[in-house]
N, C-alpha and C positions, 0 to 999 in steps of 0.2 A: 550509558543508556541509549540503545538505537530510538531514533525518533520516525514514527512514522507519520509522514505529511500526508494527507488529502486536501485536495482542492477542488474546490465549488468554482465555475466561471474558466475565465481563460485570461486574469492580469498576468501579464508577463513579469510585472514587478514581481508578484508575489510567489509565482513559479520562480523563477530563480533565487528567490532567497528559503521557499520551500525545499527545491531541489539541494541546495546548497545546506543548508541542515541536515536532509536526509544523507548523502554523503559523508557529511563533516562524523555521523554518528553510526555507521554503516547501515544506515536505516532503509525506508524506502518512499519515494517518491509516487501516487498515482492522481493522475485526477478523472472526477464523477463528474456525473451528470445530476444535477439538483432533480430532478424530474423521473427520475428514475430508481427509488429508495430503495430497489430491492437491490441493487449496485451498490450503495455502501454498505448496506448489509451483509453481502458476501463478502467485502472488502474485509471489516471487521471481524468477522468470524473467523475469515481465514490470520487475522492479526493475531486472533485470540489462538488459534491450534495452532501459533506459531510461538506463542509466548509458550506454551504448552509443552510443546515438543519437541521444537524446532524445525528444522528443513524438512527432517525425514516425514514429520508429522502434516506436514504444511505440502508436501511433495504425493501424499496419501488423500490427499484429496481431489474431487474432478471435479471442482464450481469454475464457476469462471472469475470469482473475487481470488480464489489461491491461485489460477494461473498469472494473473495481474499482479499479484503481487512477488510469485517469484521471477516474472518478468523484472519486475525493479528491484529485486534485490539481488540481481546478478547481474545488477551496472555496477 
């Protein structure tokens, strides 16, 4: 099961054990900004036309949550 992490803040602790999950499951890593909701929401959506479709489907979109996330999942 890929795990996709988001992070609220900036603890380092929990970035790295975030990051380290999302790795461990070839998932992906990003973090939001709490203050700005319309950011996880494209984050999410784009999660979701990934479960969907995968890459191709996730690749077929021009938000800025799928660009961020195929940013991290081609670490």
């Amino acid at each position: 099961v890929r795990l996709f992490m988001f992070q609220e803040g900036r603890d380092g602790r929990v970035e790295e054990v975030f990051r380290t999950l999302a790795d461990v499951t070839s998932g992906a890593y990003c973090r939001f900004d709490a203050h700005a909701p319309d950011e996880l929401r494209q984050l999410l959506s784009a999660v979701a036309a990934y479960a969907a479709g995968g890459r191709l489907a996730l690749a077929n979109r021009r938000d800025a949550g799928a660009r961020l996330l195929i940013a991290a999942l081609g670490r």
